[in-house]
VMD Tcl script that builds the backbone (N, CA, C; Angstrom):
set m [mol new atoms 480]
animate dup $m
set s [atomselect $m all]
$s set {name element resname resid chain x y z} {
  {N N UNK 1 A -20.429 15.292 -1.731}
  {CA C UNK 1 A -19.746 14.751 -0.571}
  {C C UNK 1 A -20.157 13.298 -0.320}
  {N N UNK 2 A -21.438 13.077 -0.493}
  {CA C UNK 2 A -22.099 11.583 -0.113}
  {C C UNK 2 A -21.486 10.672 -0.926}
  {N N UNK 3 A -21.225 10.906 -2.265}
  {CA C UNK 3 A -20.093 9.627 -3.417}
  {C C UNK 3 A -18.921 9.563 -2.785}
  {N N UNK 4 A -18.304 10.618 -2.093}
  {CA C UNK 4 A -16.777 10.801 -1.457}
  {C C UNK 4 A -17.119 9.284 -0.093}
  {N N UNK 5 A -18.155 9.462 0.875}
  {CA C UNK 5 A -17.979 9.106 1.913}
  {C C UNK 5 A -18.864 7.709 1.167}
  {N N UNK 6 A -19.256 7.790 0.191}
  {CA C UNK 6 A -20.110 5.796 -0.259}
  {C C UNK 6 A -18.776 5.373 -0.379}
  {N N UNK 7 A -17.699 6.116 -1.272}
  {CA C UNK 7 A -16.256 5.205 -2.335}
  {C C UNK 7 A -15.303 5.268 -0.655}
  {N N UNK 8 A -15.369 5.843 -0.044}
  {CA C UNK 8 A -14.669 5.268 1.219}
  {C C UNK 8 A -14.845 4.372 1.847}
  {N N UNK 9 A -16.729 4.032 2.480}
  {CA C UNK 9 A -17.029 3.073 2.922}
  {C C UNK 9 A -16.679 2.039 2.291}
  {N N UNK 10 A -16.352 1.834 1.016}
  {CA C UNK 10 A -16.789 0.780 0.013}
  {C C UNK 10 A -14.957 0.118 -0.009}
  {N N UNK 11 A -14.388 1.245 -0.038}
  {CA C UNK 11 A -12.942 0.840 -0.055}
  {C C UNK 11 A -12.659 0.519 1.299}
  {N N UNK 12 A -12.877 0.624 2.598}
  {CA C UNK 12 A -12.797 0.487 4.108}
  {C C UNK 12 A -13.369 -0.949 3.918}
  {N N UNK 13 A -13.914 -1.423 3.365}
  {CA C UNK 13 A -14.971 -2.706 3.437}
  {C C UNK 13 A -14.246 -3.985 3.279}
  {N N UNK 14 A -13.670 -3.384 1.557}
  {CA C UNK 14 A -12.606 -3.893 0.829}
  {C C UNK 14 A -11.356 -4.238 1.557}
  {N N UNK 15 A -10.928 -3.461 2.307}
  {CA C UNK 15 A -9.603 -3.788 2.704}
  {C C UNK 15 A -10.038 -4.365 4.376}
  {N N UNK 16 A -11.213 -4.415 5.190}
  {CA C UNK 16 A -11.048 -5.203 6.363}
  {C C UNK 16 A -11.482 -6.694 5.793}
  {N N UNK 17 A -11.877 -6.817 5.294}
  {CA C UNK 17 A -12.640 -8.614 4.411}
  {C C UNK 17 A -10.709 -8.756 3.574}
  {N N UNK 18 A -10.157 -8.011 2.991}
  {CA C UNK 18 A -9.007 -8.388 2.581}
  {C C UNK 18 A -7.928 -8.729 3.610}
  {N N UNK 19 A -7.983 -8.443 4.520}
  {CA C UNK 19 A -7.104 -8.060 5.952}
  {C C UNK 19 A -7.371 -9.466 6.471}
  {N N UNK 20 A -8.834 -9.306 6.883}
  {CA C UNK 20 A -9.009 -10.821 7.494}
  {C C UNK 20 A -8.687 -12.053 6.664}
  {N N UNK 21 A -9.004 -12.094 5.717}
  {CA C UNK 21 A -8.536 -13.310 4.776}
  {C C UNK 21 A -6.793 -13.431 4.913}
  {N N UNK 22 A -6.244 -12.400 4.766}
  {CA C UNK 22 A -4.689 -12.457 4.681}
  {C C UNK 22 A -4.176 -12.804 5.480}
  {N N UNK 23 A -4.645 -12.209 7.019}
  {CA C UNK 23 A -4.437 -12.723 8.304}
  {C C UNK 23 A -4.672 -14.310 8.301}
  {N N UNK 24 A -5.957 -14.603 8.130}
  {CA C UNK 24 A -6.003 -15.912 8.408}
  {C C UNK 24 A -5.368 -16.992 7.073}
  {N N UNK 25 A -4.851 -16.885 6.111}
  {CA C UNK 25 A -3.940 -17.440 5.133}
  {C C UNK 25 A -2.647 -17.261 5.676}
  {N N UNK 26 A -2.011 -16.159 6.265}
  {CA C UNK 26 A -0.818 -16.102 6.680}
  {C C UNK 26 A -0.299 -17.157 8.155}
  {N N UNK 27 A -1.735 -17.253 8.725}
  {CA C UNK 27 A -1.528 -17.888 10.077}
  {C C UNK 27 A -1.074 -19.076 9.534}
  {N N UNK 28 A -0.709 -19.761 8.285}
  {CA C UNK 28 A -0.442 -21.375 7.987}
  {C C UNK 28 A 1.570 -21.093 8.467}
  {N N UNK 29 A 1.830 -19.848 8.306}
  {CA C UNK 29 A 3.275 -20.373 8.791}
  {C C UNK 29 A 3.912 -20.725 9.907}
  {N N UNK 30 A 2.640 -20.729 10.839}
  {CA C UNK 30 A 2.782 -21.319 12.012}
  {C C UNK 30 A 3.256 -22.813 12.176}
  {N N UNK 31 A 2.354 -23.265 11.393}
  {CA C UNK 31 A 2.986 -25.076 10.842}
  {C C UNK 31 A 4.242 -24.888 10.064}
  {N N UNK 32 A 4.477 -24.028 9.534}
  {CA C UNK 32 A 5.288 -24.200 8.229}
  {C C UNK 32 A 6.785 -24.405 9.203}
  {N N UNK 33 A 7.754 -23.981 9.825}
  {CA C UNK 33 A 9.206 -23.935 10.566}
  {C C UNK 33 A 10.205 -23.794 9.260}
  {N N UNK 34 A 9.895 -24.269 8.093}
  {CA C UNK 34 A 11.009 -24.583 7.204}
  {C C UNK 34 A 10.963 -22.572 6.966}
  {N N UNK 35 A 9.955 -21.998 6.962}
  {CA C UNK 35 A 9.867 -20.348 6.307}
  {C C UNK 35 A 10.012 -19.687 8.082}
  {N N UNK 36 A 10.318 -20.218 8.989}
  {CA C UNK 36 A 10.545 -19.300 10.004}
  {C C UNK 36 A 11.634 -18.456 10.145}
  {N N UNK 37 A 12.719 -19.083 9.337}
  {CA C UNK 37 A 14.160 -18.170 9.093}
  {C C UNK 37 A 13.481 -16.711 8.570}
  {N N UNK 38 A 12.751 -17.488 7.131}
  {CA C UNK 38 A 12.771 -16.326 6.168}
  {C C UNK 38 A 11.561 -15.244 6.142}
  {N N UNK 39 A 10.490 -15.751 6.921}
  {CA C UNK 39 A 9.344 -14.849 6.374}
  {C C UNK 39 A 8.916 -14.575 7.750}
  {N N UNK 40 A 10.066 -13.947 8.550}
  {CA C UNK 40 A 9.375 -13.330 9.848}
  {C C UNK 40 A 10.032 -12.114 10.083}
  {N N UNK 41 A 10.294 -11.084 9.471}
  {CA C UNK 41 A 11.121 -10.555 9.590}
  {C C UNK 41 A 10.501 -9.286 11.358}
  {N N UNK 42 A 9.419 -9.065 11.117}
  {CA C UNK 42 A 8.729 -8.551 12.528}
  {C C UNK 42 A 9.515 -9.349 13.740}
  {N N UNK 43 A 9.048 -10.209 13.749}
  {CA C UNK 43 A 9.712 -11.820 14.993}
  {C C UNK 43 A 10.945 -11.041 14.899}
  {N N UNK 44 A 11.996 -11.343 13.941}
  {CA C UNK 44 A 12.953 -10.811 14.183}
  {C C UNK 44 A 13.473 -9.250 14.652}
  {N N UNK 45 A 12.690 -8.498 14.364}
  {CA C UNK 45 A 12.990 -6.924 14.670}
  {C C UNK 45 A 12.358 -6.906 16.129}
  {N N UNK 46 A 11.971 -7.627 16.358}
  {CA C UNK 46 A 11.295 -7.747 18.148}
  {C C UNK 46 A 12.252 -8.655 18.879}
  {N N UNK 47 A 13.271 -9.244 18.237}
  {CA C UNK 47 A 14.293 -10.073 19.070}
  {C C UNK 47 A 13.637 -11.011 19.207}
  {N N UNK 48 A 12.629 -11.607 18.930}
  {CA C UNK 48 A 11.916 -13.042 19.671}
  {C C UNK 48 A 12.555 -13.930 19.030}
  {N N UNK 49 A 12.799 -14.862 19.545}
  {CA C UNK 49 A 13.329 -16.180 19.483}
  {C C UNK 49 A 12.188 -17.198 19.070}
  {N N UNK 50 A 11.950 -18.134 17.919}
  {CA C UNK 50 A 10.905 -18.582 17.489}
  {C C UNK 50 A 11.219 -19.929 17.989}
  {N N UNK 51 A 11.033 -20.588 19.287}
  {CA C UNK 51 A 11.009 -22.391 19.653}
  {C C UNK 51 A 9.358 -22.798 19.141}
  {N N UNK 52 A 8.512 -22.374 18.770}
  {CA C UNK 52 A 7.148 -22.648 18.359}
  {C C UNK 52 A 6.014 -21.777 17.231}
  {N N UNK 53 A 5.327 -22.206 16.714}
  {CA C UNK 53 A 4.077 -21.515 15.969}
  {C C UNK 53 A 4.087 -20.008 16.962}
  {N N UNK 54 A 3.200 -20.621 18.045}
  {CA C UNK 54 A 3.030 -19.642 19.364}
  {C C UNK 54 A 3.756 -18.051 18.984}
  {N N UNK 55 A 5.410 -18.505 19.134}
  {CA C UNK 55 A 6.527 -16.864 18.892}
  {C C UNK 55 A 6.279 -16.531 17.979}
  {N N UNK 56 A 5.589 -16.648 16.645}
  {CA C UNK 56 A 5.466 -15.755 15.849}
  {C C UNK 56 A 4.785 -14.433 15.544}
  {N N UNK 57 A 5.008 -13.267 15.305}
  {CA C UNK 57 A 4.307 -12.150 15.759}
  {C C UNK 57 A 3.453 -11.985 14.374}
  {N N UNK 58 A 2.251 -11.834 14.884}
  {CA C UNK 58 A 1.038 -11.832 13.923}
  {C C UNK 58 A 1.040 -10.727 12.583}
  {N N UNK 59 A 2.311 -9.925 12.640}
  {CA C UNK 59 A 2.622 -8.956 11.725}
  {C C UNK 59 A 2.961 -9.967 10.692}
  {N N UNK 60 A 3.367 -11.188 10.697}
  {CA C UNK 60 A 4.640 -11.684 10.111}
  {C C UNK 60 A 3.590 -12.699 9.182}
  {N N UNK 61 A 2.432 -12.450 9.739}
  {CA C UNK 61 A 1.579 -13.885 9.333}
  {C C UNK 61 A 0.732 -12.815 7.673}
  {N N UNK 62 A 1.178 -11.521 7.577}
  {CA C UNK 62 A 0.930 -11.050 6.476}
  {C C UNK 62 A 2.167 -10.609 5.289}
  {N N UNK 63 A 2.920 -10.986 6.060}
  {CA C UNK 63 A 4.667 -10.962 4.712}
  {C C UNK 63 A 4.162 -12.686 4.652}
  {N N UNK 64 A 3.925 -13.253 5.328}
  {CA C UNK 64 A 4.032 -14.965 4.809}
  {C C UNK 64 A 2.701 -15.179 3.765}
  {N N UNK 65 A 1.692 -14.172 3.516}
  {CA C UNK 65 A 1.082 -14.561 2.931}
  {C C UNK 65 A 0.822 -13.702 2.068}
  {N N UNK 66 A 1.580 -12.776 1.536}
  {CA C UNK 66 A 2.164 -11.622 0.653}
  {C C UNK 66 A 3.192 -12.310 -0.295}
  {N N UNK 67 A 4.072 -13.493 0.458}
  {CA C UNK 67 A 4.652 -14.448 -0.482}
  {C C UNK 67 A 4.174 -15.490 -1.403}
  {N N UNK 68 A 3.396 -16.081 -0.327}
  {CA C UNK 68 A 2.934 -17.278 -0.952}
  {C C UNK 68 A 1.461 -17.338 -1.223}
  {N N UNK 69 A 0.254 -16.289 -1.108}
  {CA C UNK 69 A -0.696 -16.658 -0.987}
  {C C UNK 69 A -1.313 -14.763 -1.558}
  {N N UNK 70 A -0.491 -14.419 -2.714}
  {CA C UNK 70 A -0.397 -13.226 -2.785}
  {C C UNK 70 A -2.046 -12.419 -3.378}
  {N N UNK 71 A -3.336 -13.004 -3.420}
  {CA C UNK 71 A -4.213 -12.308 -3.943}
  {C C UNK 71 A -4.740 -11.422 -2.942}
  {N N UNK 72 A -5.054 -11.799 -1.953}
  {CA C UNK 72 A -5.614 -11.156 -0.919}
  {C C UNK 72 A -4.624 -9.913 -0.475}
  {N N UNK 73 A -3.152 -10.362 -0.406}
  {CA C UNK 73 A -2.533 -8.973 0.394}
  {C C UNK 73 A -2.371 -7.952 -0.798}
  {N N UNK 74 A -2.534 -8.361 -2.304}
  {CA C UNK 74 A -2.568 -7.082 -3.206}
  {C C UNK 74 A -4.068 -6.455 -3.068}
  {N N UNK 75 A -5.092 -7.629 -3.210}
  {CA C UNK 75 A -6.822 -6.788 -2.751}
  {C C UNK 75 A -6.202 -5.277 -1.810}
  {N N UNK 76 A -5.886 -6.195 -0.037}
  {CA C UNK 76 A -5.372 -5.133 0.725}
  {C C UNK 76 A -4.689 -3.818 0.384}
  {N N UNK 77 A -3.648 -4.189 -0.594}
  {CA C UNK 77 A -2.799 -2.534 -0.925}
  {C C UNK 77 A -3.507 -1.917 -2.023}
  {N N UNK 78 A -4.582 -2.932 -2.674}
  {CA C UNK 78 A -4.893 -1.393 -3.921}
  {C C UNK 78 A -6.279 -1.126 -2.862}
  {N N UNK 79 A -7.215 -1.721 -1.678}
  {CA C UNK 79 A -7.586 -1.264 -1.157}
  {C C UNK 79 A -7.456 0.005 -0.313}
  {N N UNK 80 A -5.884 -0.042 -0.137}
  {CA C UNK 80 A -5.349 1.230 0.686}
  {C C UNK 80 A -5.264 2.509 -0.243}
  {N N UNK 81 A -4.163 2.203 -1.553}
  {CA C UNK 81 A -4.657 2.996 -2.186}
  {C C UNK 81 A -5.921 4.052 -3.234}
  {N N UNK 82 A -6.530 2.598 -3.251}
  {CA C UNK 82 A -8.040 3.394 -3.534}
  {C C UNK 82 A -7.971 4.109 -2.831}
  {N N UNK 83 A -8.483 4.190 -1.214}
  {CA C UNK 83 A -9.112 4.866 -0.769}
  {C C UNK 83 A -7.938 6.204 -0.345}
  {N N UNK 84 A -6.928 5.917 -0.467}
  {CA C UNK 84 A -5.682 7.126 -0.474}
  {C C UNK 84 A -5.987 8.338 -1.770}
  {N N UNK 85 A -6.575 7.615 -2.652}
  {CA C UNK 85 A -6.999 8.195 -4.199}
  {C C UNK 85 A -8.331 8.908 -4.250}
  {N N UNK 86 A -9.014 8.076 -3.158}
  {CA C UNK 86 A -10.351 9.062 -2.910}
  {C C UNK 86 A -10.201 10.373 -2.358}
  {N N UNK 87 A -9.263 9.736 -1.270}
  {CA C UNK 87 A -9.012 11.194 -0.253}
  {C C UNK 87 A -8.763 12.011 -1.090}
  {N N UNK 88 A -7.287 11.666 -1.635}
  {CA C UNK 88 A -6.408 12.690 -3.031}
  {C C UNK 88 A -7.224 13.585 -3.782}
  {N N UNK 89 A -8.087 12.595 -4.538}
  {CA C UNK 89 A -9.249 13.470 -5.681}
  {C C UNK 89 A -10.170 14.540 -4.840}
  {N N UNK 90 A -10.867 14.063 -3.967}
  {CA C UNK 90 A -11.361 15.253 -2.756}
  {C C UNK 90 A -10.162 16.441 -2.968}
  {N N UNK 91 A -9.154 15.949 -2.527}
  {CA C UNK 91 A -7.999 17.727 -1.863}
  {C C UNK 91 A -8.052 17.858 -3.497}
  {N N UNK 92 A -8.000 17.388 -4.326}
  {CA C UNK 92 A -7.673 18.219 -5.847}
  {C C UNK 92 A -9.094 18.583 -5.686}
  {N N UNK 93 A -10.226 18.574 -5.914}
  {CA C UNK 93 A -11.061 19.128 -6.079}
  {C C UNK 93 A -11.566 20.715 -5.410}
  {N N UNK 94 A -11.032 20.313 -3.702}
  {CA C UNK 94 A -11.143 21.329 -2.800}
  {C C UNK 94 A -9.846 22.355 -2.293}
  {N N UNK 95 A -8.867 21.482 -2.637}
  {CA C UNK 95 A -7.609 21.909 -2.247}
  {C C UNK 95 A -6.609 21.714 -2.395}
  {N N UNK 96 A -6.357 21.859 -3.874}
  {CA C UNK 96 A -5.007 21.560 -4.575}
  {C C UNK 96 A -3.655 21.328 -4.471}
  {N N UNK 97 A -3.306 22.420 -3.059}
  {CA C UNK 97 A -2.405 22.311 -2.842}
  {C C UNK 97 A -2.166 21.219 -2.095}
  {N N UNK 98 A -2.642 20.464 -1.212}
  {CA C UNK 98 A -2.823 19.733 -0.135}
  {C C UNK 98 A -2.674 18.724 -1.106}
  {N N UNK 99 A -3.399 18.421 -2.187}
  {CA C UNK 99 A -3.445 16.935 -3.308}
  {C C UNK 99 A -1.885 16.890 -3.687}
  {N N UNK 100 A -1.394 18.355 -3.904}
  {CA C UNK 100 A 0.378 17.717 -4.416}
  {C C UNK 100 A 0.857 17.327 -3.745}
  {N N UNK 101 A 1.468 17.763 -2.306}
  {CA C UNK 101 A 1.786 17.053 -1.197}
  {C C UNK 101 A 1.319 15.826 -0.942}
  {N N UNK 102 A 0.013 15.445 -0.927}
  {CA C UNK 102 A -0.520 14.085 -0.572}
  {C C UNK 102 A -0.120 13.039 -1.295}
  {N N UNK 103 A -0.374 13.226 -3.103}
  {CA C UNK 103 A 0.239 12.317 -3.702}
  {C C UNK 103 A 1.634 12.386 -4.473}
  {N N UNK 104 A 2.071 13.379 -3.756}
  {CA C UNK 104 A 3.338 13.055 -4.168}
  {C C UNK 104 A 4.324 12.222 -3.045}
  {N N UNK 105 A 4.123 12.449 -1.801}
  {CA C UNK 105 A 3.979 11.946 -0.446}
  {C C UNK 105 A 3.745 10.022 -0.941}
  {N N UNK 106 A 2.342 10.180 -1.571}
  {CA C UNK 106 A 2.065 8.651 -1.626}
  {C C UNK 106 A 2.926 7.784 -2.507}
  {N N UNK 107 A 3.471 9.045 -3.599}
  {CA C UNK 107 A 4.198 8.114 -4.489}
  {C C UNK 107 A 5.741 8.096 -4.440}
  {N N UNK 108 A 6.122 9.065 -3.461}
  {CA C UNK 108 A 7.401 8.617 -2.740}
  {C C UNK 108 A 7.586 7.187 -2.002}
  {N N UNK 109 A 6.329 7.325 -1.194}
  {CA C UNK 109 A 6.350 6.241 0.205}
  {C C UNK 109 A 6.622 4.701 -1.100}
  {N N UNK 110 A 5.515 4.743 -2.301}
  {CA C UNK 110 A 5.170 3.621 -2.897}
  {C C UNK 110 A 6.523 2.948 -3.582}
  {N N UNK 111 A 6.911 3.750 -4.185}
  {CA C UNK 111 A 8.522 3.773 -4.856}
  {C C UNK 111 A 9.306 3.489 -3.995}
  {N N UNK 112 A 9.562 4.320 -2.897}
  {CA C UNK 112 A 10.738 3.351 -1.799}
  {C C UNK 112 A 10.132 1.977 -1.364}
  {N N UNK 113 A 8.812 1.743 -1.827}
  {CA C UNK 113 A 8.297 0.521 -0.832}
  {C C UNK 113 A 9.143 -0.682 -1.813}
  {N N UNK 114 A 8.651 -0.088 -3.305}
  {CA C UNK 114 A 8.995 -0.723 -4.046}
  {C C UNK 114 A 10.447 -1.277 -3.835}
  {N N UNK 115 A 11.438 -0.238 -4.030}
  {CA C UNK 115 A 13.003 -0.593 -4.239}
  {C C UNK 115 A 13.303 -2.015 -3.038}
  {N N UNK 116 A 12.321 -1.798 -2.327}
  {CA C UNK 116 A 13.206 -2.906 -0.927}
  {C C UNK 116 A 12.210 -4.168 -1.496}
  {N N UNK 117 A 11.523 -4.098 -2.076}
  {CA C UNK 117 A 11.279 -5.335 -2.890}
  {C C UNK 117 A 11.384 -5.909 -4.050}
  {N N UNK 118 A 12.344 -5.154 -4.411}
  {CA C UNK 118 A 12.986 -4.814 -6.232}
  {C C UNK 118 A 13.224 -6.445 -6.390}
  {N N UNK 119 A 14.054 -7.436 -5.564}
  {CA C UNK 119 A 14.669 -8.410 -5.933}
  {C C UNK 119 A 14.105 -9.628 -5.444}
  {N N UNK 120 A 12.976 -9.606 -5.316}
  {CA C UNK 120 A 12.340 -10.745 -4.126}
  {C C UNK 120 A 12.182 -12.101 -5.408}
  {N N UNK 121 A 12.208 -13.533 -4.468}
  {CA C UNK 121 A 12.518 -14.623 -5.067}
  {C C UNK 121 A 10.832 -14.979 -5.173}
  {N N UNK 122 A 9.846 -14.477 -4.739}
  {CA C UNK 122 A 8.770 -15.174 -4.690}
  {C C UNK 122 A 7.678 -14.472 -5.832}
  {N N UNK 123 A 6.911 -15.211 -6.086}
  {CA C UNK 123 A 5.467 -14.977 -7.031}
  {C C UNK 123 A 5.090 -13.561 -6.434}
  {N N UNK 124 A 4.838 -13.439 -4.828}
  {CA C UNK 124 A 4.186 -12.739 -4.406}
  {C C UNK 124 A 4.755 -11.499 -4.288}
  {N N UNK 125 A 5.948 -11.928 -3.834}
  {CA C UNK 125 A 6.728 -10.595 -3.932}
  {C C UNK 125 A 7.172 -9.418 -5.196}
  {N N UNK 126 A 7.336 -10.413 -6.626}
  {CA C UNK 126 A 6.959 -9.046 -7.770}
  {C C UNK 126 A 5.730 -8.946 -7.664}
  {N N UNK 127 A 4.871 -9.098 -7.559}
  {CA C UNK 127 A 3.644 -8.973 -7.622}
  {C C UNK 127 A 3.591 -7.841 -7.129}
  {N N UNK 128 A 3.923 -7.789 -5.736}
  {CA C UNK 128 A 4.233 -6.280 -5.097}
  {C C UNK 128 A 4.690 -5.460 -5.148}
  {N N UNK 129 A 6.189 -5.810 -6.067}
  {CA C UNK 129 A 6.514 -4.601 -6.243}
  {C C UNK 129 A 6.346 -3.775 -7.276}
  {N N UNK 130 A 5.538 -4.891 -8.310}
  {CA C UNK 130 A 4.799 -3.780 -9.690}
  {C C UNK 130 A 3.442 -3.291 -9.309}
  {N N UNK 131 A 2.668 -3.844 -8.024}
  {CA C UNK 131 A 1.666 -2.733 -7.711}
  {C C UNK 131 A 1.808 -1.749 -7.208}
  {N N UNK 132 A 3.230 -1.873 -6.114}
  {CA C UNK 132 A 4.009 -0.711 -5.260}
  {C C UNK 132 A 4.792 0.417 -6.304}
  {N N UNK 133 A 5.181 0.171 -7.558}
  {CA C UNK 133 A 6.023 0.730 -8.489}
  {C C UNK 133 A 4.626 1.609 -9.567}
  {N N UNK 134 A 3.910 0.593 -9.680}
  {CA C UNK 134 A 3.009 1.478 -10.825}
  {C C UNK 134 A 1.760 2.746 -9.578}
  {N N UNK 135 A 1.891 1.713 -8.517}
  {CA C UNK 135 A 0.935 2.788 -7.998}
  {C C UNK 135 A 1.511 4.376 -7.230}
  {N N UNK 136 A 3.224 3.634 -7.184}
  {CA C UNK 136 A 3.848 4.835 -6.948}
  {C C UNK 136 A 3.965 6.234 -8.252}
  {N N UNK 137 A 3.982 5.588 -9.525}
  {CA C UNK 137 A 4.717 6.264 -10.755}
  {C C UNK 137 A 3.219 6.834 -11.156}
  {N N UNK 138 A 2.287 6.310 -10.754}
  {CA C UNK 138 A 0.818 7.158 -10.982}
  {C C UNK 138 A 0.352 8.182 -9.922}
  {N N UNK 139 A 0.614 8.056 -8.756}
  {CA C UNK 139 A 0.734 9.252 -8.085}
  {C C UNK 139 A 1.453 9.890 -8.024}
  {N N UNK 140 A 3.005 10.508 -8.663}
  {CA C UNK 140 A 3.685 11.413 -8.561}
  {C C UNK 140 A 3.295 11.875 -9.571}
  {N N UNK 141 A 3.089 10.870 -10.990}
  {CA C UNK 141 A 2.079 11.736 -12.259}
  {C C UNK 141 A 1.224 12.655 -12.196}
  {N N UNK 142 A 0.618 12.482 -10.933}
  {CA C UNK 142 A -0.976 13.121 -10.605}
  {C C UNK 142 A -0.491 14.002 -10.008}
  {N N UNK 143 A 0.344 14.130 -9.270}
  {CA C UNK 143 A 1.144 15.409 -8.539}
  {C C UNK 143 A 1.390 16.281 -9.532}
  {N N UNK 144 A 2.326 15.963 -10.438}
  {CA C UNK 144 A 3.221 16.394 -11.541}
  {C C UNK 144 A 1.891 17.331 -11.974}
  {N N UNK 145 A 0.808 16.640 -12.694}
  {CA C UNK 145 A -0.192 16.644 -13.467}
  {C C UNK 145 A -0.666 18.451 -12.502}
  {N N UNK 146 A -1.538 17.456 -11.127}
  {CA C UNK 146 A -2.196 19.217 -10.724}
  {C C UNK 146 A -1.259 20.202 -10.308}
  {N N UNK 147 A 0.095 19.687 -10.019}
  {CA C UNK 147 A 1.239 21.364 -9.689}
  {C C UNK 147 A 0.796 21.613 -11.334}
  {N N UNK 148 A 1.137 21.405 -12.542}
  {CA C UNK 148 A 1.171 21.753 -13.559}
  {C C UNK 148 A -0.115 22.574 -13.822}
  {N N UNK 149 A -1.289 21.740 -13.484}
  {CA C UNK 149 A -2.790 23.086 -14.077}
  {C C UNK 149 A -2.739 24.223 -12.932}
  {N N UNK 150 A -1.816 23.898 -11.502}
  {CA C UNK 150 A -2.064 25.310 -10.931}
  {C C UNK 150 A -1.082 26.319 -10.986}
  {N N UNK 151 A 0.009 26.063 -11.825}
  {CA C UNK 151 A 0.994 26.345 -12.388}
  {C C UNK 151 A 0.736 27.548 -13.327}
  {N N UNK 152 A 0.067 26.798 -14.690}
  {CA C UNK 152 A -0.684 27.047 -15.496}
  {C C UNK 152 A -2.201 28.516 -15.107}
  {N N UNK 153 A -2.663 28.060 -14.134}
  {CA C UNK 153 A -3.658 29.046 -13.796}
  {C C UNK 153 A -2.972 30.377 -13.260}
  {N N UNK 154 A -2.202 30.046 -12.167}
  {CA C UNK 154 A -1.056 31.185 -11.644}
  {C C UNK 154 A -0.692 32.044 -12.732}
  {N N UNK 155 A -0.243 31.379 -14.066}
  {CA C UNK 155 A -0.098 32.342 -14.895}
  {C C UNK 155 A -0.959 33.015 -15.487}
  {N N UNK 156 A -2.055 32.381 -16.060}
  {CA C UNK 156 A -3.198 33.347 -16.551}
  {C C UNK 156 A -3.606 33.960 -16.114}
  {N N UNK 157 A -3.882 33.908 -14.343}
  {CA C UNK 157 A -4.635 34.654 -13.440}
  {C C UNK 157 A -3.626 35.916 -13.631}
  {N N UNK 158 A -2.254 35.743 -13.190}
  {CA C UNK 158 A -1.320 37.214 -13.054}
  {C C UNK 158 A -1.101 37.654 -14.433}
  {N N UNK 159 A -1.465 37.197 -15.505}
  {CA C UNK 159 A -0.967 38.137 -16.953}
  {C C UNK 159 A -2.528 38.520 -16.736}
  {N N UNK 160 A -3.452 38.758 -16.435}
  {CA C UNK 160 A -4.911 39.282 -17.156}
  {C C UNK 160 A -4.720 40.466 -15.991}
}
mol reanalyze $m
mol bondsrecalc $m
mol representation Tube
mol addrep $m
């Protein structure tokens, strides 16, 4: 249990030091006005009207730096999924059934994350969507993978 709760701390660590960096790289589109059309899409789903830096909603200051400033916000998502992978390997270990659901769950969510970024014009944005695409197509594998050995056991257990 104690390696389960070190590789959590360690991934929790990872992704608030990734968070803060992204946050504060993203805060440059405050100066920027020429990317206020394009890289606010939060601002916009809140109706705010952007006359300054100020209106921009601090959600927005991590799509602006997911575009242009993309190392830190991928740190952030394989940080998430690490530690989504820790959890995962725990329920396969303890509770199999719970691991198919979980990562198959994860690699649904990852794959649709993907498709809405299938076509993006920026560096940062494939970037995302081949970590969002491979990290999706490796957790439904892993799904695939343990339904299959408990699949597999179901049968040996009921023919003996």
């Amino acid at each position: 249990m104690f390696k389960y709760v070190l590789q959590l701390i360690v991934g929790i660590f990872a992704l608030l030091v990734s968070t803060l960096i992204t946050w504060y790289e993203g805060s440059a589109i405050t100066y920027n006005s020429f990317e206020w059309e394009y890289s606010t899409p939060f601002t916009k789903l809140f109706t705010i009207e952007i006359t300054s830096g100020r209106d921009i909603s601090q959600l927005d200051y991590f799509v602006y730096a997911a575009k242009f400033q993309p190392l830190f916000p991928a740190i952030m998502m394989l940080s998430v999924f690490y530690i989504l992978s820790v959890v995962g390997y725990y329920l396969i270990k303890h509770k199999s059934k719970w691991a198919i659901g979980i990562w198959g769950f994860i690699g649904c969510i990852m794959i649709l994350l993907s498709g809405f970024i299938f076509n993006s014009a920026t560096i940062g944005g494939r970037i995302f969507f081949w970590i969002t695409l491979v990290s999706g197509l490796i957790s439904v594998a892993v799904a695939v993978f343990v339904y299959l050995i408990n699949f597999k056991h179901k049968v040996t257990v009921n023919s003996n």
